[in-house]
N, C-alpha and C positions, 0 to 999 in steps of 0.2 A: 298735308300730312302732320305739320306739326299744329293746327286749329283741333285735326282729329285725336292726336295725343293727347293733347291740352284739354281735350273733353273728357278723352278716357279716365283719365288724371282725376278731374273734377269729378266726373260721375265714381270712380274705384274710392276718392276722398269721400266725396258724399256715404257710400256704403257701408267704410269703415266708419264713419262717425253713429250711421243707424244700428250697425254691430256691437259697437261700443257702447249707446244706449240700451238696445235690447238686452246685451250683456248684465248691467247697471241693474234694471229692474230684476231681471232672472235671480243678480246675487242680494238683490233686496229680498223676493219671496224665500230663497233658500234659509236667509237671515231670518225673516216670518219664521219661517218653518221649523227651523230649530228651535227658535222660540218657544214654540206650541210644544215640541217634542218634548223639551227640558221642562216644561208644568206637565205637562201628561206625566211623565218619569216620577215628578215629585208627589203628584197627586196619588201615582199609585203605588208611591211606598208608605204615603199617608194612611192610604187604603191596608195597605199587606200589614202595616204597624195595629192599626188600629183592629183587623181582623183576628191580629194576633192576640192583643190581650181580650177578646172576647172570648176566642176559643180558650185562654187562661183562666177567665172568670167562671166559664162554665165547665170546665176540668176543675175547679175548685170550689163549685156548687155540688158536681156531683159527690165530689168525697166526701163534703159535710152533710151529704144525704145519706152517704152508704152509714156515713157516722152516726148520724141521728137514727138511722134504720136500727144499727149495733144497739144504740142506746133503750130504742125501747125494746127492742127484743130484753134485751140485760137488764129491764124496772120491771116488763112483764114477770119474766123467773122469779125476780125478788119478790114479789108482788103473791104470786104463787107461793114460793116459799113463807111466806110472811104470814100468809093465812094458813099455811099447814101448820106452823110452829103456835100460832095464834091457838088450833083446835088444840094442840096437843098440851101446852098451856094450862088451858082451862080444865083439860081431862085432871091435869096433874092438880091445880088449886080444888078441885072439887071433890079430892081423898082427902084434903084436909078436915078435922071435926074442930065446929065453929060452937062456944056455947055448950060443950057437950052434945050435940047432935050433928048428925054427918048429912049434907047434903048432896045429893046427886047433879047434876048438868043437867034433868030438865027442869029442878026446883031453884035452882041460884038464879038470881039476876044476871042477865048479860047484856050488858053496855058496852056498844063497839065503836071507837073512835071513825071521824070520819076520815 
């Protein structure tokens, strides 16, 4: 009886020691494993950061589009305007009499900047 204690013993010893190995590795991979978690974690705020200022830069492409849009719409009008005041101009210089003789708008020179 006591040979067969003496075994149980030794074999129950034996099992806790494979327990305590198995144990061992398990809290190595868990240790792994967090590892990997905590770069995944970093990488994806790397990501979120960096997503972010793109959707910044192109939130700030588009306004300097709607801007530039505004602005030629705004050199168009002038542009427009510039050539009405242009005809109206010339209507008004061509009542004046030059030399004593009054010339009309289609006998005057007309030279137009580029």
């Amino acid at each position: 009886m006591i040979r067969n204690s003496s075994a149980e013993v030794e074999s129950g010893v034996k099992l806790v020691r494979e327990t305590e190995n198995v144990l061992g590795t398990i809290q190595e991979y868990v240790q792994t494993i967090n590892l990997h978690m905590e770069a995944i974690t970093t990488s994806a705020r790397k990501q979120s950061t960096g997503l972010a200022e793109v959707n910044a830069a192109v939130n700030q492409m588009d306004q300097v589009t709607q801007q530039n849009a505004a602005m030629v719409e705004e050199t168009s009008a002038a542009g427009s305007t510039l050539a009405d005041e242009s005809t109206r101009l010339r209507e008004l210089i061509s009542q004046f009499t030059l030399s004593g003789s009054a010339r009309s708008p289609d006998q005057s020179e007309h030279r137009y900047a580029a």
